[in-house]
TIGU-438365 format. One record per residue: residue in three letters; x, y, z of N, C-alpha, C in turn. Coordinates in steps of 0.2 Angstrom, whole numbers. Each point is the difference from the previous one (the first is absolute). Layout:
N
[ala; [X; Y; Z]; [X; Y; Z]; [X; Y; Z]]
...
***
This chain:
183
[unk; [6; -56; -88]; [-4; 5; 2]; [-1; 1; 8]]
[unk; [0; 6; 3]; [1; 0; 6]; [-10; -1; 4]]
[unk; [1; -1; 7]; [-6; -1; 1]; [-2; 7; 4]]
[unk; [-8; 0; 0]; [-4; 6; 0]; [3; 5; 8]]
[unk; [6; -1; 2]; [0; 3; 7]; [1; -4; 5]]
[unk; [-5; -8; 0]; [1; -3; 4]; [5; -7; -2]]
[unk; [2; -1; 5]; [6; -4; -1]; [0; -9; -1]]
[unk; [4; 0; -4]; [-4; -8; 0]; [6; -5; -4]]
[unk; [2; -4; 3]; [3; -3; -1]; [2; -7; -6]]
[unk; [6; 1; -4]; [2; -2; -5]; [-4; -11; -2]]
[unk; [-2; 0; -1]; [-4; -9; -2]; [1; -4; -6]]
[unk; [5; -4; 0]; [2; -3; -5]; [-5; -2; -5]]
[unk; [-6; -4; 4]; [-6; -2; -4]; [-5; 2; -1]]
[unk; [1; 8; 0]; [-8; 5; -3]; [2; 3; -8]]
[unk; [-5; 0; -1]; [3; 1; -9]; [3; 8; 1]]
[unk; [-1; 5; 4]; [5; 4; -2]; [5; 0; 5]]
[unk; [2; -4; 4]; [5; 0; 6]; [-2; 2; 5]]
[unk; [-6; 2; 3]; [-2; 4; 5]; [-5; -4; 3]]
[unk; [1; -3; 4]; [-6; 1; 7]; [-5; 2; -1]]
[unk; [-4; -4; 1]; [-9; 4; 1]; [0; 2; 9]]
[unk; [-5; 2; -2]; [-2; 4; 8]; [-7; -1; 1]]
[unk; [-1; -6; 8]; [-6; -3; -2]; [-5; 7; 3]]
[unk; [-8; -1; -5]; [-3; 5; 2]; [-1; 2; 6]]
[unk; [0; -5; 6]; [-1; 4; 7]; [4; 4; 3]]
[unk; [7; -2; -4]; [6; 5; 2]; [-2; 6; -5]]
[unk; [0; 2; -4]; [-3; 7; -4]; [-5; 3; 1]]
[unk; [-5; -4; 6]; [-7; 6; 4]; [3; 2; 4]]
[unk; [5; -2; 3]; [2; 1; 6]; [6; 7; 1]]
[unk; [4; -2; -8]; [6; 5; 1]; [2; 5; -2]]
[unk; [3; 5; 2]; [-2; 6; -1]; [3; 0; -6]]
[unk; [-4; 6; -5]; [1; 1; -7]; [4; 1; -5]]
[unk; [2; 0; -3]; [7; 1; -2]; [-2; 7; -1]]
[unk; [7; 5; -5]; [-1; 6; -2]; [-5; -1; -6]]
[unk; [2; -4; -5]; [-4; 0; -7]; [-6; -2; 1]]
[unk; [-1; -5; 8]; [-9; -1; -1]; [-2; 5; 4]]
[unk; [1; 6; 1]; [-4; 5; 3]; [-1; 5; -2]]
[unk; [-3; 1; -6]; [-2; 6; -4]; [-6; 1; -2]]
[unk; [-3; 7; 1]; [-7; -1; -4]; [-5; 3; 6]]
[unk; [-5; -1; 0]; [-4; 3; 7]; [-2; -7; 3]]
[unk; [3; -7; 0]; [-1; -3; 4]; [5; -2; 7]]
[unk; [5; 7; -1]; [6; -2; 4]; [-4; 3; 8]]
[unk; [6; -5; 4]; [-4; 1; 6]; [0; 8; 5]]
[unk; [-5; -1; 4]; [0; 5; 3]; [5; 4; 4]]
[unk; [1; 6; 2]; [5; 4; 6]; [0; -5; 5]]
[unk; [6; -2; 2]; [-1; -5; 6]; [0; 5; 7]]
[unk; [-2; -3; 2]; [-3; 6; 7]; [7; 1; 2]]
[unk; [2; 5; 2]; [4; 2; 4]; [0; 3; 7]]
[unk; [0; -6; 5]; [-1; -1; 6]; [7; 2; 3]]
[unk; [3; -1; -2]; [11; 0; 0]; [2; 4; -5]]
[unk; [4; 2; 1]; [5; 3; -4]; [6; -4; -2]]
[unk; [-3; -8; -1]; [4; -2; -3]; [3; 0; -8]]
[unk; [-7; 2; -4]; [0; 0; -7]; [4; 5; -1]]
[unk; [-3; 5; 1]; [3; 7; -3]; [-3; 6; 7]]
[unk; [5; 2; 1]; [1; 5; 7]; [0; 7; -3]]
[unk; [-8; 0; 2]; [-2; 7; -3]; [3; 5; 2]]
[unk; [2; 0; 7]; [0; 6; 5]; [7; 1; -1]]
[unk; [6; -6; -2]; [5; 0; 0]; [1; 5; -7]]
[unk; [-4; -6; -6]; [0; 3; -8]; [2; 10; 1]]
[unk; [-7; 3; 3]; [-1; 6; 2]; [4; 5; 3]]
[unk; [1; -3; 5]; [5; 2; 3]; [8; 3; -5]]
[unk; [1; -5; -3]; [8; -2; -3]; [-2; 6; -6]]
[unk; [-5; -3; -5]; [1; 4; -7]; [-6; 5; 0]]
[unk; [-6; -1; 5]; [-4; 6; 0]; [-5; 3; -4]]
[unk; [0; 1; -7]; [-3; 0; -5]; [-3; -5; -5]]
[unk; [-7; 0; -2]; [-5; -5; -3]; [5; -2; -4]]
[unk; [2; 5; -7]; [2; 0; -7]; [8; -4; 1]]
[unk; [3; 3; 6]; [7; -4; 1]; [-2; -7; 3]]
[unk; [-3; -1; 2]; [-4; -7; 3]; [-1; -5; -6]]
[unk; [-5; 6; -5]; [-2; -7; -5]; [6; 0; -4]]
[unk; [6; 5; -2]; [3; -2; -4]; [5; -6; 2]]
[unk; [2; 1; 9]; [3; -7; -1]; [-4; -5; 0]]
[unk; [-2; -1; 0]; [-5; -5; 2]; [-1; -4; -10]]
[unk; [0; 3; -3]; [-3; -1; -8]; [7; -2; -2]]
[unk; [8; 3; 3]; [6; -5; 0]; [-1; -6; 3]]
[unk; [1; 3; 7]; [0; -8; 4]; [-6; -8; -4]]
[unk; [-5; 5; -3]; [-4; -7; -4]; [5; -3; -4]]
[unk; [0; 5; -6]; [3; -5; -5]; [5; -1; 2]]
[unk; [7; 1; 3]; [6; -3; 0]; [-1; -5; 5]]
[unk; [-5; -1; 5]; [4; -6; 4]; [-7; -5; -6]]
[unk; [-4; 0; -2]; [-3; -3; -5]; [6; -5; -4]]
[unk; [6; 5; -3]; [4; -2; -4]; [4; -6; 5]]
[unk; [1; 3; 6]; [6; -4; 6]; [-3; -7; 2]]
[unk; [-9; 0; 2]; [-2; -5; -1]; [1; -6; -4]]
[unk; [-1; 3; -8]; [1; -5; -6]; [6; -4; 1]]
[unk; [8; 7; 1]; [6; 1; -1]; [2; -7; 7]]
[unk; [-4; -1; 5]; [3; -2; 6]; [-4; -8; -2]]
[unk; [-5; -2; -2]; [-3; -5; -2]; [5; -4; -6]]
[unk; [3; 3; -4]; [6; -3; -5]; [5; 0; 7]]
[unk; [2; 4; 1]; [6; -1; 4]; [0; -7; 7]]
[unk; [-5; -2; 3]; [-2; -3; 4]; [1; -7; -2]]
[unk; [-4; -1; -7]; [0; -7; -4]; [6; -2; -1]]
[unk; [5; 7; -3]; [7; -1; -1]; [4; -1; 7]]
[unk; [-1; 1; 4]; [3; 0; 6]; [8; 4; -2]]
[unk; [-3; 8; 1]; [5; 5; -4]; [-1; 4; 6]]
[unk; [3; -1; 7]; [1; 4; 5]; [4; 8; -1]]
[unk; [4; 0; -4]; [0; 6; 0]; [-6; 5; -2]]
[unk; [-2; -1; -5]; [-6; 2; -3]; [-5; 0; 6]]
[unk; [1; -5; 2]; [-9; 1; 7]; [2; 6; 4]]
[unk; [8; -1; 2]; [2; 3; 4]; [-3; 6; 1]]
[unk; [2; 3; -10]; [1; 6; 1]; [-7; 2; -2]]
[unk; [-3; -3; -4]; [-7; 3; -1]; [-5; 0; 6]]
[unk; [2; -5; 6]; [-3; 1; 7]; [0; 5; 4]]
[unk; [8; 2; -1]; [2; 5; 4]; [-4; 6; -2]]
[unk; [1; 2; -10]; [-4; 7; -1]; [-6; 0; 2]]
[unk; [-4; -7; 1]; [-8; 0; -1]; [0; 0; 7]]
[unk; [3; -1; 5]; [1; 3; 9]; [0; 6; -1]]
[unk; [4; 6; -2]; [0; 6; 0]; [-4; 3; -5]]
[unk; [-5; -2; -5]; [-4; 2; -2]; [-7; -2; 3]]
[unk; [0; -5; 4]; [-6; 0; 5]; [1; 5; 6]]
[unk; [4; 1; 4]; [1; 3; 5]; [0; 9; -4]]
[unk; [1; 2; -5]; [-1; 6; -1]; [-7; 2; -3]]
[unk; [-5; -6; -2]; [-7; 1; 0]; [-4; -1; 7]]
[unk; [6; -2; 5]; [-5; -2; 9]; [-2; -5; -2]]
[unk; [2; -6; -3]; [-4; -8; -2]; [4; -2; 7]]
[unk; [-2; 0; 6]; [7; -5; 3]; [-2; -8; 2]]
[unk; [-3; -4; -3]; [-2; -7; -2]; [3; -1; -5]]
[unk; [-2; 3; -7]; [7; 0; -3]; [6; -1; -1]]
[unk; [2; 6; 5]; [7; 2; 1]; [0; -7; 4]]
[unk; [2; -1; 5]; [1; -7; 3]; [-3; -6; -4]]
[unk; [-1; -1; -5]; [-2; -5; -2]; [7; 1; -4]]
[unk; [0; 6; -5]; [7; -2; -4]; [7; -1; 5]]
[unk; [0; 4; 3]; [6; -1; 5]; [2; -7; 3]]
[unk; [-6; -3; -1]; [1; -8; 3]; [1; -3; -6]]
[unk; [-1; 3; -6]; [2; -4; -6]; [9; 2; -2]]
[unk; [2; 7; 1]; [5; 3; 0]; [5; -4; 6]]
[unk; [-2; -2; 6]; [4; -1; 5]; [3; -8; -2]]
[unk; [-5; -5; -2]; [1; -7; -4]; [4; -1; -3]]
[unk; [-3; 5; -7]; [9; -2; -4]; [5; 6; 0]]
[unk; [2; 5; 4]; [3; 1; 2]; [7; -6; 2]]
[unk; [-3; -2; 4]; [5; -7; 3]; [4; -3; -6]]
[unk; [-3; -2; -5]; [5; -5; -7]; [3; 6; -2]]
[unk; [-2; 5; -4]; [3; 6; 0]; [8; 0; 2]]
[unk; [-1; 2; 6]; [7; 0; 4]; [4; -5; -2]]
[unk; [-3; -7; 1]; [3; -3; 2]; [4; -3; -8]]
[unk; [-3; 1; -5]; [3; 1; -8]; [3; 4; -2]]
[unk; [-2; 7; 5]; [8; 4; -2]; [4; -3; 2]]
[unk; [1; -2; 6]; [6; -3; 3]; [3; -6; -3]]
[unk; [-3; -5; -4]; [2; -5; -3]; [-5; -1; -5]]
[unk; [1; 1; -8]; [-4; 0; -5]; [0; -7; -2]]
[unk; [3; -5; 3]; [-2; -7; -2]; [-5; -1; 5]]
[unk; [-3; 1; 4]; [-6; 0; 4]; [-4; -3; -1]]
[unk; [-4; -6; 0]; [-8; -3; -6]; [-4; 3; 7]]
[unk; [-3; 6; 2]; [-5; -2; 6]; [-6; -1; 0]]
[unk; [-2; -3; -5]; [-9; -2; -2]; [-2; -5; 5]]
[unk; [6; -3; 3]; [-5; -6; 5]; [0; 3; 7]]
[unk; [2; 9; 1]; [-2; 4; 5]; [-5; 1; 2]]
[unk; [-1; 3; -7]; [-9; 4; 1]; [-2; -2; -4]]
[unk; [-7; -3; 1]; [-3; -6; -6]; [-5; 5; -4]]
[unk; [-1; -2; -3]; [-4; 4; -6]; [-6; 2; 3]]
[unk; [-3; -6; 6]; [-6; 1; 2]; [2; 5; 5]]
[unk; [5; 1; 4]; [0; 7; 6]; [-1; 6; -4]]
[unk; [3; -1; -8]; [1; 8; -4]; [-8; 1; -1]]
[unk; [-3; -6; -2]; [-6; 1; -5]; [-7; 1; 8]]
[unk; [3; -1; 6]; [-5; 1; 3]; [1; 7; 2]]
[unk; [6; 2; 2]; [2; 9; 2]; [-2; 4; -8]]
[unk; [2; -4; -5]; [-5; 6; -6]; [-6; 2; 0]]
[unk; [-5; -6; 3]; [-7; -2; 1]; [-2; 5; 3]]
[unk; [4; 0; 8]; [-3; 6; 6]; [1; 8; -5]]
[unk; [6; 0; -3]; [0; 7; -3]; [-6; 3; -7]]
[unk; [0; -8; -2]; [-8; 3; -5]; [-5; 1; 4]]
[unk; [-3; -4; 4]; [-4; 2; 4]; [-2; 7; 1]]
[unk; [8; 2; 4]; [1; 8; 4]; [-3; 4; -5]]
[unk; [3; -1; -5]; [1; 2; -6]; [-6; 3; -4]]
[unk; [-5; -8; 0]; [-6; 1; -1]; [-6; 5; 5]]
[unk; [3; -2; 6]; [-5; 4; 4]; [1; 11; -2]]
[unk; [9; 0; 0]; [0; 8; -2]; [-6; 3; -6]]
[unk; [3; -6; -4]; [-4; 2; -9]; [-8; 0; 2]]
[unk; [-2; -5; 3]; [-7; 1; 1]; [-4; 7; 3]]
[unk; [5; 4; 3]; [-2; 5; 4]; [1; 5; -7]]
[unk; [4; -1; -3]; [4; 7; -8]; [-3; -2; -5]]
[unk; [-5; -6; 1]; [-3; 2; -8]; [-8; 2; 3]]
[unk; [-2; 2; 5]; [-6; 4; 1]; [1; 7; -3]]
[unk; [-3; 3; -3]; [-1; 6; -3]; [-1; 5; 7]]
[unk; [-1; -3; 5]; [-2; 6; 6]; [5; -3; 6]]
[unk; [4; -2; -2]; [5; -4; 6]; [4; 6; 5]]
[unk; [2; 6; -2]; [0; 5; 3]; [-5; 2; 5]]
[unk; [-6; 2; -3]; [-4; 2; 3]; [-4; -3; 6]]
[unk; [2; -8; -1]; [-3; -5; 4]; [6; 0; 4]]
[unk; [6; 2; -1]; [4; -3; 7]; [-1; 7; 3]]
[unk; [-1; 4; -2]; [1; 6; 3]; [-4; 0; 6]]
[unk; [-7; -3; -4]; [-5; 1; 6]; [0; -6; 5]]
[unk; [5; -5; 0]; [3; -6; 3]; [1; 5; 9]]
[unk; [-3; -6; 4]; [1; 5; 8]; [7; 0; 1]]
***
């Protein structure tokens, strides 16, 4: 069984093979997708920066509310799925997979204005990139003592984050209206 969005490491001696996660690290860390549902999910985070999502840019590019919210209702559910799709691939250490689903989830943050995002996956995409290449070139290749599971699982970490922070602003029911009127 896969874990709740946040990542956690395989444990010979727990009765379901998983790792616990001690309680002070689960006050502390951001939420996964599945524990954030309901109306206890967190607030709009203030948008001081155009880091999360670049209103002026979003606007600019696509212009209309209704074009806005429709990608927007894509961009959720599918990178939701690449999320899951990258958490299997990371544990596998299936760089082509990360590769490529880092790379869409780059060009589907950058065409919602996520640019935290976008750089988050691009630094997931540029990492394994590298094995990538370097297994076309020679398919006997082992290069897992390259990139340690831990460099993958911390670059997937920054991207749920980003990730988290987008969703948190798109499941406001007035998340338009509230960026709109964003200075």
């Amino acid at each position: 069984m896969r874990p709740s969005g946040r990542l956690v490491a395989p444990k010979a001696d727990a009765p379901d093979g998983q790792e616990t996660v001690p309680s002070a690290e689960v006050e502390t860390s951001t939420p996964s997708i599945a524990e954030r549902s309901g109306p206890e999910s967190p607030k709009l985070p203030t948008l001081t920066s155009r880091d999360v999502l670049d209103w002026k840019e979003l606007t600019d590019r696509l212009g209309d509310r209704e074009t806005i919210k429709s990608i927007a209702k894509v961009f959720r559910a599918d990178n939701e799925a690449r999320v899951h799709a990258l958490l299997d691939a990371v544990t596998d250490q299936d760089y082509a997979t990360i590769n490529s689903l880092a790379h869409v989830m780059k060009g589907s943050a950058a065409t919602l204005a996520c640019p935290s995002l976008a750089k988050a996956a691009k630094r997931l995409e540029q990492v394994s990139k590298q094995p990538v290449a370097a297994m076309e070139a020679d398919a006997t290749l082992d290069l897992s003592a390259d990139i340690s599971l831990g460099q993958l699982t911390s670059l997937l970490t920054t991207v749920q984050q980003e990730f988290d922070k987008v969703l948190r602003i798109l499941e406001q029911p007035d998340w338009i209206e509230r960026l709109d009127a964003t200075p």
